[in-house]
Gaussian input, Z-matrix of N, CA and C with variables (Angstrom, degrees):
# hf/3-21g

backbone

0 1
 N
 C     1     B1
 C     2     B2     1     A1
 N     3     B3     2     A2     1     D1
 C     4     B4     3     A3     2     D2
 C     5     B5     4     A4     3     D3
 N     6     B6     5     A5     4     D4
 C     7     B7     6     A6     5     D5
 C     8     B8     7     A7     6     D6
 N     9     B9     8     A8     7     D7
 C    10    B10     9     A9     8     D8
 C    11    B11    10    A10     9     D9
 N    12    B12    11    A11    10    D10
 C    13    B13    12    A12    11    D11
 C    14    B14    13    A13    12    D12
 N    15    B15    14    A14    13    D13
 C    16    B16    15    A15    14    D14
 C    17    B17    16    A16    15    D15
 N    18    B18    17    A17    16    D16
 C    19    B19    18    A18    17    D17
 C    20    B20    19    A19    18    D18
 N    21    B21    20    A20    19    D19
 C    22    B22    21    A21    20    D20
 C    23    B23    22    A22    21    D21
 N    24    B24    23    A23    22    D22
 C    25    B25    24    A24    23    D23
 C    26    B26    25    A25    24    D24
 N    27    B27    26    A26    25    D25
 C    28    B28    27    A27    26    D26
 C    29    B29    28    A28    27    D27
 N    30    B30    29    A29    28    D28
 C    31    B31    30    A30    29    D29
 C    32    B32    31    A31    30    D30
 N    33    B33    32    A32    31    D31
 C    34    B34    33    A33    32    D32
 C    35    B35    34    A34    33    D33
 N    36    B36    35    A35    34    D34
 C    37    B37    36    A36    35    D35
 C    38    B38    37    A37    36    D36
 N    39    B39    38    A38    37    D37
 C    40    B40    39    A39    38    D38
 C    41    B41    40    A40    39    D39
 N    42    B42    41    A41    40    D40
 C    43    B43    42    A42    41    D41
 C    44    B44    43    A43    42    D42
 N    45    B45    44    A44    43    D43
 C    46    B46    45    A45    44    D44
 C    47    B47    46    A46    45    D45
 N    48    B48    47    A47    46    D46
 C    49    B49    48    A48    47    D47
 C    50    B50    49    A49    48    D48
 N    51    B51    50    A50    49    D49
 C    52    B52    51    A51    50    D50
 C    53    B53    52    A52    51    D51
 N    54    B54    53    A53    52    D52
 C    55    B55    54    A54    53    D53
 C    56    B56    55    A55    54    D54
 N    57    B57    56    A56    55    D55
 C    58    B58    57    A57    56    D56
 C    59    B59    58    A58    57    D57
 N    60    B60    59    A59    58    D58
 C    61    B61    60    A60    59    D59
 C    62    B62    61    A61    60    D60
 N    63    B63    62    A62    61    D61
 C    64    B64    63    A63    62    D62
 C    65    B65    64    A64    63    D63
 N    66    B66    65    A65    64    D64
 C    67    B67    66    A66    65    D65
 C    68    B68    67    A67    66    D66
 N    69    B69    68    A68    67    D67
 C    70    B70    69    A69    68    D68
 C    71    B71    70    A70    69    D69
 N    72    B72    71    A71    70    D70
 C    73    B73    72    A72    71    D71
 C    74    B74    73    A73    72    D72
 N    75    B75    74    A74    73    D73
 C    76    B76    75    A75    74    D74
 C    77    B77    76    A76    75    D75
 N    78    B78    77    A77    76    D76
 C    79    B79    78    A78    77    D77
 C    80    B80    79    A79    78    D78
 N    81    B81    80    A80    79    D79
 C    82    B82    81    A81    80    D80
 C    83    B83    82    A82    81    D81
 N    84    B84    83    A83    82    D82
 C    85    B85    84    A84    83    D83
 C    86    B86    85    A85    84    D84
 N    87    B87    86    A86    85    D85
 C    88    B88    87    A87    86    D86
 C    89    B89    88    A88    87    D87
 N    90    B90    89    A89    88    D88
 C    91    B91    90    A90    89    D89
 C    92    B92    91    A91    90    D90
 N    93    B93    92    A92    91    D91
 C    94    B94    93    A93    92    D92
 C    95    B95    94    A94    93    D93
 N    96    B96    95    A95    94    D94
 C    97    B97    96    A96    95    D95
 C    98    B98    97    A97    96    D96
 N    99    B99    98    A98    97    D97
 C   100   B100    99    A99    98    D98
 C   101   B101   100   A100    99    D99
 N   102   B102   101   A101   100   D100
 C   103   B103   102   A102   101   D101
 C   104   B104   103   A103   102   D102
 N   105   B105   104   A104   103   D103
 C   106   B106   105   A105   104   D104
 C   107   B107   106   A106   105   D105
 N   108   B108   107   A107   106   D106
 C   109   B109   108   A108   107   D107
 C   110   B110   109   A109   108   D108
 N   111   B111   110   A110   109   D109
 C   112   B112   111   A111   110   D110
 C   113   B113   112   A112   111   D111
 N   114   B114   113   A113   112   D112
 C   115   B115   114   A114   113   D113
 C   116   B116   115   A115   114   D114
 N   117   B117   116   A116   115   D115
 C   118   B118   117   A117   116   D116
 C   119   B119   118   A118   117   D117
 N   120   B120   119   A119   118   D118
 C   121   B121   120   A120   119   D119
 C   122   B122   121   A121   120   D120
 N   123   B123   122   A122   121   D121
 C   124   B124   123   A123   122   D122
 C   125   B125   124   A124   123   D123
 N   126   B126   125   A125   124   D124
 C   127   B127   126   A126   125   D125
 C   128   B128   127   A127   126   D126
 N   129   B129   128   A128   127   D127
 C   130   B130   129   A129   128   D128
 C   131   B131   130   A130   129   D129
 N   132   B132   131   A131   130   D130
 C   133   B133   132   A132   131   D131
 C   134   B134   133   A133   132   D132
 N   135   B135   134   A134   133   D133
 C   136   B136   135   A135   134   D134
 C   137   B137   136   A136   135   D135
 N   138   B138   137   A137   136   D136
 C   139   B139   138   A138   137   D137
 C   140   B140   139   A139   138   D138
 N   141   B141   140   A140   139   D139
 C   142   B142   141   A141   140   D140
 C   143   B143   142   A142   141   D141
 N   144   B144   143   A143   142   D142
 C   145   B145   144   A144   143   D143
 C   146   B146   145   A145   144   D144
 N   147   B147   146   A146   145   D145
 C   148   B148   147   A147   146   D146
 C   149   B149   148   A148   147   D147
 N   150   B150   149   A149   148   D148
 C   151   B151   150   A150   149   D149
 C   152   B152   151   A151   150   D150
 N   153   B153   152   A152   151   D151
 C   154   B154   153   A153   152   D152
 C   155   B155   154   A154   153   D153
 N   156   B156   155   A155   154   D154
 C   157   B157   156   A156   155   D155
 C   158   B158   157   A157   156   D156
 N   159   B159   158   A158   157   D157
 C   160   B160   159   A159   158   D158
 C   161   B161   160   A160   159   D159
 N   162   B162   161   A161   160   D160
 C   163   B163   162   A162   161   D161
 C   164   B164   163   A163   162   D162
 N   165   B165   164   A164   163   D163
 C   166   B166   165   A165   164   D164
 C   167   B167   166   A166   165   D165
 N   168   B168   167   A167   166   D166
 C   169   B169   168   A168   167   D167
 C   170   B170   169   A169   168   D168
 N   171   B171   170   A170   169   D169
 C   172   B172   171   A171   170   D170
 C   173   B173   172   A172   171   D171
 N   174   B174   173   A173   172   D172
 C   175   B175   174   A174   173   D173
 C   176   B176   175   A175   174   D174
 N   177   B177   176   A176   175   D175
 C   178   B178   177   A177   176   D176
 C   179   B179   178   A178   177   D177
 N   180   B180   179   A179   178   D178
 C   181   B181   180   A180   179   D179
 C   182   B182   181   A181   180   D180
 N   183   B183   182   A182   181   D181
 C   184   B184   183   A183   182   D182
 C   185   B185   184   A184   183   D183
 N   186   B186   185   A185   184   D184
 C   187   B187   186   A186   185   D185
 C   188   B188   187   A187   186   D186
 N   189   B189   188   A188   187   D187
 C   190   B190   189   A189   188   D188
 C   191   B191   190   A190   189   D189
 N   192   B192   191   A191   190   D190
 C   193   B193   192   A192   191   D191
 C   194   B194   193   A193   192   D192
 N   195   B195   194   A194   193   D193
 C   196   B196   195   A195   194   D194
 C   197   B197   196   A196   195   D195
 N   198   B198   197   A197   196   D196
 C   199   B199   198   A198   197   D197
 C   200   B200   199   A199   198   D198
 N   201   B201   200   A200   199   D199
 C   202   B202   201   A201   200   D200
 C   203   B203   202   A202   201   D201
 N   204   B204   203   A203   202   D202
 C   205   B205   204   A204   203   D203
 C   206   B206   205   A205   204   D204
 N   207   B207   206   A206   205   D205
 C   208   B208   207   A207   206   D206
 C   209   B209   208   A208   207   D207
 N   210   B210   209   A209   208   D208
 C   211   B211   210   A210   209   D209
 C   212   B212   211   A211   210   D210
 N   213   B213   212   A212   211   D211
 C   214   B214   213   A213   212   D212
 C   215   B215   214   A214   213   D213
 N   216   B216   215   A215   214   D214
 C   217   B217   216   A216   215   D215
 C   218   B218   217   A217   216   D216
 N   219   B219   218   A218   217   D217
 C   220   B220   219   A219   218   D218
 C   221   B221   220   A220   219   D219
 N   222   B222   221   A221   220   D220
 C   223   B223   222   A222   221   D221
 C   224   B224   223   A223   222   D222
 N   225   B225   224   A224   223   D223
 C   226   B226   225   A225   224   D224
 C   227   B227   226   A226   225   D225
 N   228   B228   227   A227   226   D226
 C   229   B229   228   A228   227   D227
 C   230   B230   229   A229   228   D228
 N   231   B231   230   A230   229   D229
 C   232   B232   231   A231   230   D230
 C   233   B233   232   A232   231   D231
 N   234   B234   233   A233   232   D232
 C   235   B235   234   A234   233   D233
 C   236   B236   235   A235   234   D234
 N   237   B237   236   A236   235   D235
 C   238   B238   237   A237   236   D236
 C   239   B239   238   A238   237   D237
 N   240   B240   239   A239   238   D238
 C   241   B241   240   A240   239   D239
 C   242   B242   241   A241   240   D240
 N   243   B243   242   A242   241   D241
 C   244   B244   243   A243   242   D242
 C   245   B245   244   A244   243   D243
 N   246   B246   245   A245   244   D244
 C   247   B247   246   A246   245   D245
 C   248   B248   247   A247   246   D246
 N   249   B249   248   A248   247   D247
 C   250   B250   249   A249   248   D248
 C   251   B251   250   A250   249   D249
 N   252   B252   251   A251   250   D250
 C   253   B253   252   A252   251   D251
 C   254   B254   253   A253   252   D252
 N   255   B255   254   A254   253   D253
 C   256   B256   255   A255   254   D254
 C   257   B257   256   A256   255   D255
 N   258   B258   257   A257   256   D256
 C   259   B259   258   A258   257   D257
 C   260   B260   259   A259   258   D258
 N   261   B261   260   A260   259   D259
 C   262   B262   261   A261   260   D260
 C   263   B263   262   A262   261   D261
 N   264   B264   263   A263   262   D262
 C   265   B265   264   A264   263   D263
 C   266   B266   265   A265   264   D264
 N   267   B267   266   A266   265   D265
 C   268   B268   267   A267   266   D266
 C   269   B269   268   A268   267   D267
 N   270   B270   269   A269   268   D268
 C   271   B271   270   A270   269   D269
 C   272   B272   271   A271   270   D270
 N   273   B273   272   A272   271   D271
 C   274   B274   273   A273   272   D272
 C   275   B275   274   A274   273   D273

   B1=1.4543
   B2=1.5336
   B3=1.4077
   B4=1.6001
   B5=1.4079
   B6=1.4900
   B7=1.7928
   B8=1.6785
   B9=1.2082
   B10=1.5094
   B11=1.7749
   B12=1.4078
   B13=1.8600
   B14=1.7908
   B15=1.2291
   B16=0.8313
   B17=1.5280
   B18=1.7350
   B19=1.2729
   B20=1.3213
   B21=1.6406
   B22=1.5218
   B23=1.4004
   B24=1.2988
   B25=1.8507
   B26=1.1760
   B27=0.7902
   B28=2.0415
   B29=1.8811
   B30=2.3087
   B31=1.2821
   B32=1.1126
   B33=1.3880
   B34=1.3806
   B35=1.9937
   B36=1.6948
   B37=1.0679
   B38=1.8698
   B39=1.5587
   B40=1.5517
   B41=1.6769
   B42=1.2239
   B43=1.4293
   B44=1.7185
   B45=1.4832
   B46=1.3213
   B47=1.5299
   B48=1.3832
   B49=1.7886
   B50=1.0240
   B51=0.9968
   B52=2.0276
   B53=2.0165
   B54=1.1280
   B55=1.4683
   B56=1.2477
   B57=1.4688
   B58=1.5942
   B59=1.3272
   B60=1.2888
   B61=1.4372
   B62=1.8237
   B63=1.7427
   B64=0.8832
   B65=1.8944
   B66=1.4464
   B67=1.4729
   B68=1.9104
   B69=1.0823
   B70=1.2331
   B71=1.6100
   B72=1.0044
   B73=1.8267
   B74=1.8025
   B75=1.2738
   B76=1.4062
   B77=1.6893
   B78=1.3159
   B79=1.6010
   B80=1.2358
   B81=1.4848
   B82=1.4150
   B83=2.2546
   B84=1.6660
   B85=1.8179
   B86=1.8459
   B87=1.3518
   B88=1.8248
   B89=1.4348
   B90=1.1387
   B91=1.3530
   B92=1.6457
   B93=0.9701
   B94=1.5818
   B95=1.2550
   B96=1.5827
   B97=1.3627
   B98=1.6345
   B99=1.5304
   B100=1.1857
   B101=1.2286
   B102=1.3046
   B103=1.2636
   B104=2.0281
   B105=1.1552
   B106=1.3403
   B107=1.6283
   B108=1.4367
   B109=1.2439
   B110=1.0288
   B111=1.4251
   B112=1.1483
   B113=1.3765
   B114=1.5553
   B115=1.4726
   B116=1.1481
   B117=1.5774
   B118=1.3432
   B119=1.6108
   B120=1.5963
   B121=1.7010
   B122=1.7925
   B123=1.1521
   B124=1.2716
   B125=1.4823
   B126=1.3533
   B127=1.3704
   B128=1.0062
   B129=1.9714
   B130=1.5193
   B131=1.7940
   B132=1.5493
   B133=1.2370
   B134=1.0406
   B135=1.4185
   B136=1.6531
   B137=1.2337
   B138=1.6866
   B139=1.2154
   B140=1.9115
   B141=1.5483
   B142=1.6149
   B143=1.4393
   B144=1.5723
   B145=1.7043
   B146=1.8946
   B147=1.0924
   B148=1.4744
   B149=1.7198
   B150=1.5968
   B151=1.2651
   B152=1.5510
   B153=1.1783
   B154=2.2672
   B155=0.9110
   B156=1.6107
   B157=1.4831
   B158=1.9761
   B159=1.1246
   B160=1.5990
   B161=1.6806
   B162=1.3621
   B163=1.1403
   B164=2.0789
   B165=0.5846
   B166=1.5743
   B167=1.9235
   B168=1.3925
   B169=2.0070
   B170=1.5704
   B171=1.3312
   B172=1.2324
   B173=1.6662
   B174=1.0639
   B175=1.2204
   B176=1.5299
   B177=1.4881
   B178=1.4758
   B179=1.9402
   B180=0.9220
   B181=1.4101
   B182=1.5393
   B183=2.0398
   B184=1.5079
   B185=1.9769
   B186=1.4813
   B187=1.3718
   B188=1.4144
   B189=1.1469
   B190=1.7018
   B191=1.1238
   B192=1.5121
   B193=1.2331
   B194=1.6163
   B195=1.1314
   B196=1.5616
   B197=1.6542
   B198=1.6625
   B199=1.4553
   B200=2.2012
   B201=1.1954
   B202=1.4995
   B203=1.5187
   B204=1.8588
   B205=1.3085
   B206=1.3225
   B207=1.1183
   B208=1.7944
   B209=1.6687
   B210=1.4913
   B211=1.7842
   B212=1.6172
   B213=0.9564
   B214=1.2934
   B215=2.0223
   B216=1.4214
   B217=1.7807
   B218=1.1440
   B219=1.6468
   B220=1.5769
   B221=1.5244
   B222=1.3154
   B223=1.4664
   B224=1.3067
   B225=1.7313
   B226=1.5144
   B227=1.9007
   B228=1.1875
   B229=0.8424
   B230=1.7847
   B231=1.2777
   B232=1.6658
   B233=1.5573
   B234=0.5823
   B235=1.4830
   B236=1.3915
   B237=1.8714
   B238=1.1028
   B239=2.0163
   B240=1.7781
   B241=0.6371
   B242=2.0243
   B243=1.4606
   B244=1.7413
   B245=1.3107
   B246=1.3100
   B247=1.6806
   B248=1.7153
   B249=1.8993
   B250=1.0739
   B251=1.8644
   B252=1.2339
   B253=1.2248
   B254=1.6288
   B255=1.2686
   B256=1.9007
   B257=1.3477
   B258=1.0714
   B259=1.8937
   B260=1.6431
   B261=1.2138
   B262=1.6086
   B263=1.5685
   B264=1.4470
   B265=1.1846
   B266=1.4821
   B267=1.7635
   B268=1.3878
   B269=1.3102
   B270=1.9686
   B271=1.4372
   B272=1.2700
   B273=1.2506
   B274=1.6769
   B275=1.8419
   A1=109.62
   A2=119.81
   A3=118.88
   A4=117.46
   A5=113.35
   A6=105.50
   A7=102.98
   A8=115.79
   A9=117.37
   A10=94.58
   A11=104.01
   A12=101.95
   A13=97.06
   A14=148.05
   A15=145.88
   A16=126.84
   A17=108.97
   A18=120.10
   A19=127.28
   A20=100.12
   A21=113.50
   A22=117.60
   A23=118.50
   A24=102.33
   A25=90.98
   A26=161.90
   A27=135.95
   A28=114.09
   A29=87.40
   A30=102.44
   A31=149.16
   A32=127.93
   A33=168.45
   A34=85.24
   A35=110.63
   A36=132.42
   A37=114.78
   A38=106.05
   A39=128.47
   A40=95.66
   A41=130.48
   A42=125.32
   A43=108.71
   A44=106.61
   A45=131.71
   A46=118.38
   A47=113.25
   A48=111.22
   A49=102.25
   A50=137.05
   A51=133.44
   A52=81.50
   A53=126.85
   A54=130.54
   A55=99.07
   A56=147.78
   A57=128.39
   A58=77.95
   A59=145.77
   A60=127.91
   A61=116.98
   A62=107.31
   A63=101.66
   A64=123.61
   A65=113.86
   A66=106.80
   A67=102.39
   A68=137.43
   A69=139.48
   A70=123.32
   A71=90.83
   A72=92.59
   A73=110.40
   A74=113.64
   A75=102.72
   A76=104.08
   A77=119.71
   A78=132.46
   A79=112.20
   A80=94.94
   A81=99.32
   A82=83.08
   A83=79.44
   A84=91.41
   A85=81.10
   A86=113.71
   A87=127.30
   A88=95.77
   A89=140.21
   A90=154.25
   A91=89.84
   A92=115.53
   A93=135.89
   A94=97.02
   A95=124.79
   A96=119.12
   A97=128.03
   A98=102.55
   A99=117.96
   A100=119.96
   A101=130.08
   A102=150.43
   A103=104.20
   A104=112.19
   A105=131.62
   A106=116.89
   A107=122.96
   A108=127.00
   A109=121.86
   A110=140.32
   A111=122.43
   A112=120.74
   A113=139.73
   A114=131.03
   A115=115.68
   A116=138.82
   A117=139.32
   A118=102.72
   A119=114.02
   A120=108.24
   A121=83.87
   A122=158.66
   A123=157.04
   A124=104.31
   A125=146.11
   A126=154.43
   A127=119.81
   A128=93.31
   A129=110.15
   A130=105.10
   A131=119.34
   A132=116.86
   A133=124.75
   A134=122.63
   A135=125.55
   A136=105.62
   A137=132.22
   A138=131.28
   A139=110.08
   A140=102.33
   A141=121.66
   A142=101.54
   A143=102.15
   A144=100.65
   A145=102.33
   A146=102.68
   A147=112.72
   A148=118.86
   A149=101.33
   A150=93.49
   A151=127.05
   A152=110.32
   A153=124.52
   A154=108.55
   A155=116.59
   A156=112.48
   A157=108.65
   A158=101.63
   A159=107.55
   A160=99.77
   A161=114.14
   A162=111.77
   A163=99.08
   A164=146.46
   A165=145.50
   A166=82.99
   A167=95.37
   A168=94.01
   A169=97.65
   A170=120.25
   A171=110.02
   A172=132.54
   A173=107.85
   A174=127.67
   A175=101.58
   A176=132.22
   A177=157.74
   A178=83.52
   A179=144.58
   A180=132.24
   A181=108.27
   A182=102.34
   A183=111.28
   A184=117.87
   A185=116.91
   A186=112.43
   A187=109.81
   A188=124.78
   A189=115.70
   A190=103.59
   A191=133.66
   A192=138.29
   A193=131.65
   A194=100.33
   A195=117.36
   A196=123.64
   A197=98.66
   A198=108.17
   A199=94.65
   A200=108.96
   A201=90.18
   A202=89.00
   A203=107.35
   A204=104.81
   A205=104.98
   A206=126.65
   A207=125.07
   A208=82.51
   A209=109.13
   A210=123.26
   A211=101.31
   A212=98.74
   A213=110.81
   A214=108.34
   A215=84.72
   A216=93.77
   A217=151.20
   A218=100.94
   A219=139.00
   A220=88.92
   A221=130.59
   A222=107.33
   A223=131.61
   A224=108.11
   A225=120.98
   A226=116.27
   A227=108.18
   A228=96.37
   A229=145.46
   A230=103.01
   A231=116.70
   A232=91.54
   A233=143.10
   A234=149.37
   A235=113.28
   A236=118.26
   A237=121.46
   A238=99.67
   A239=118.87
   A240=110.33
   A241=111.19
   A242=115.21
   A243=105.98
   A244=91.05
   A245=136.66
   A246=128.75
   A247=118.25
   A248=99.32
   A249=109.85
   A250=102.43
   A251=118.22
   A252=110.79
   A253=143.98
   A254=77.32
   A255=111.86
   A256=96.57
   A257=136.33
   A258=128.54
   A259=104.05
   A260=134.76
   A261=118.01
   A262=103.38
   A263=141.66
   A264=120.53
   A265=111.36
   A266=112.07
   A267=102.33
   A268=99.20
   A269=128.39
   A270=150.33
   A271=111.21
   A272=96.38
   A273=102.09
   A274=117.87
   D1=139.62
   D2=169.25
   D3=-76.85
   D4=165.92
   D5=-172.42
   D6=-49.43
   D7=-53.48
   D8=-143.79
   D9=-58.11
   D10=-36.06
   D11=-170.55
   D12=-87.65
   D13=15.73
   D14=150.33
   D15=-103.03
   D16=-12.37
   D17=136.39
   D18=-31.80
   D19=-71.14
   D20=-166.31
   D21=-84.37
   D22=-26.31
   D23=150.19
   D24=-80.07
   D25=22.30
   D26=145.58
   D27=-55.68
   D28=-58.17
   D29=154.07
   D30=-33.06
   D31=-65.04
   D32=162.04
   D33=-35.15
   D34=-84.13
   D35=-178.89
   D36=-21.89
   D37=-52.43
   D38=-165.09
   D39=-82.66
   D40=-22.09
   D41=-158.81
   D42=-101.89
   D43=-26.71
   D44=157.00
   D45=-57.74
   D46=-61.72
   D47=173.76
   D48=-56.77
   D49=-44.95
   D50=-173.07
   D51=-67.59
   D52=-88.10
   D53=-135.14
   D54=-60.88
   D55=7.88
   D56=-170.92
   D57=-126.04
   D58=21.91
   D59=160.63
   D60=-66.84
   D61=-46.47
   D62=-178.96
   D63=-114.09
   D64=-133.90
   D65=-162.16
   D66=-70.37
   D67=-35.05
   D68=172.54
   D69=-91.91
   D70=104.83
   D71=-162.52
   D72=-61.49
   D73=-9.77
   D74=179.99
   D75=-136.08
   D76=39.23
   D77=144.08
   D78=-150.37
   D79=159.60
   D80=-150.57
   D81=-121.17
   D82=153.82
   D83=-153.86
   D84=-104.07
   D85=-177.75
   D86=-167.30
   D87=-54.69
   D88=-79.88
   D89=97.21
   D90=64.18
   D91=-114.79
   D92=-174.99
   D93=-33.83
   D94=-58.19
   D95=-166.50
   D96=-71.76
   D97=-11.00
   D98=171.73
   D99=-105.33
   D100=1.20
   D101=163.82
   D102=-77.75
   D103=-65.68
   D104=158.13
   D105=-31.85
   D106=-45.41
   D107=167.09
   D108=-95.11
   D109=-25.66
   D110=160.60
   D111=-69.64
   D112=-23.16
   D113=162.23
   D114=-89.20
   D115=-22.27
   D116=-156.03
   D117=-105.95
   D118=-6.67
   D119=-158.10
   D120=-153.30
   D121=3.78
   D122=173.55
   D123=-19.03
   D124=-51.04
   D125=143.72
   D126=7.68
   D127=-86.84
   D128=-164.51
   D129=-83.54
   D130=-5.47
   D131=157.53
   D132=-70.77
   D133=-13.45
   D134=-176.06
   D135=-94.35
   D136=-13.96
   D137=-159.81
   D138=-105.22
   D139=-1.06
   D140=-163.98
   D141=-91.87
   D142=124.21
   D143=-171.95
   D144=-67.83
   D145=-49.89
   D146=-168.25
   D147=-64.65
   D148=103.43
   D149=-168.08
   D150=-52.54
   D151=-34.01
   D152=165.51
   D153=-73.23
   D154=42.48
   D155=-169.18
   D156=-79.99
   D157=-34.34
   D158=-177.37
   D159=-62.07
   D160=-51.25
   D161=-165.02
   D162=-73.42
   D163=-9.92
   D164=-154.97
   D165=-109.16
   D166=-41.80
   D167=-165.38
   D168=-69.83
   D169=-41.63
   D170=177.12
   D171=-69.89
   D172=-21.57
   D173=165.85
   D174=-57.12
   D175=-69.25
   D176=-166.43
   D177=-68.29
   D178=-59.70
   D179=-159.22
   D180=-67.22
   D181=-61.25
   D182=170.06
   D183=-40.62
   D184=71.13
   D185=178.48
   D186=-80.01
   D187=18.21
   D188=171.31
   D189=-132.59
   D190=12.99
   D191=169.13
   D192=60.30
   D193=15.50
   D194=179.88
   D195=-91.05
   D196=18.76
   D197=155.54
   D198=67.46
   D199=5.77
   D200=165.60
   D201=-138.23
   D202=174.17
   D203=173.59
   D204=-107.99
   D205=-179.87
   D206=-168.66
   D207=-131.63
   D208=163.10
   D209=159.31
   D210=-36.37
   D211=-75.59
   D212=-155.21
   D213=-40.28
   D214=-49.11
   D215=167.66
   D216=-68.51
   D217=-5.77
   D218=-170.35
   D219=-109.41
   D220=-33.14
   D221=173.75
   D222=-60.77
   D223=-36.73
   D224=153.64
   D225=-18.90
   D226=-73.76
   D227=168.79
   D228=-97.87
   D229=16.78
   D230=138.59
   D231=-70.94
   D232=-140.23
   D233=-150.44
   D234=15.38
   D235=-59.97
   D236=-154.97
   D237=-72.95
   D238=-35.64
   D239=-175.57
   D240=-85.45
   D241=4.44
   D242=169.17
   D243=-88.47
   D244=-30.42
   D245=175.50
   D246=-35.76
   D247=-60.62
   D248=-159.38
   D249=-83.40
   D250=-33.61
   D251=148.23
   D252=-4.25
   D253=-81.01
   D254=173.83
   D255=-66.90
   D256=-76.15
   D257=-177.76
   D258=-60.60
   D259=-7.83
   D260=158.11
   D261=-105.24
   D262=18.11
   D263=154.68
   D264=-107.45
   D265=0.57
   D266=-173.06
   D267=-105.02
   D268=11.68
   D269=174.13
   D270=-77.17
   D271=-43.92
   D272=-161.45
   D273=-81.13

């Protein structure tokens, strides 16, 4: 496999240990998702002005409002945080 596809099951891989914790084995509930960011993202949590920031992001990720996030909705924010990434390594 090349890095980038060993990236994304890395991804795939990390979103799974958080999501089979609780009642839906493949979304992850407030709980899970903040469990997930505080060990998997410690960084880009230190860099967030807004202290309710997990809780405000989850709110903003959950787009169907069913109080869990799905893959698909958790990529949102993979995304938002390889964004901010890339504009703080091309800062520094």
């Amino acid at each position: 496999m090349t890095q980038l596809e060993i990236a994304f099951e890395t991804v795939i891989n990390v979103f799974h240990q958080y999501s089979v914790l609780k009642p839906h084995p493949d979304k992850l509930n407030k709980g899970e998702t903040k469990q997930l960011m505080e060990k998997e993202l410690p960084e880009f949590l230190k860099k967030q002005v807004n202290p309710k920031g997990i809780e405000e992001l989850f709110k903003d990720l959950d787009t169907n409002k069913d109080q869990e996030i799905t893959f698909k909705e958790f990529m949102g924010l993979a995304t938002q945080v390889l964004i901010a990434t890339h504009t703080n390594l091309h800062n520094e």
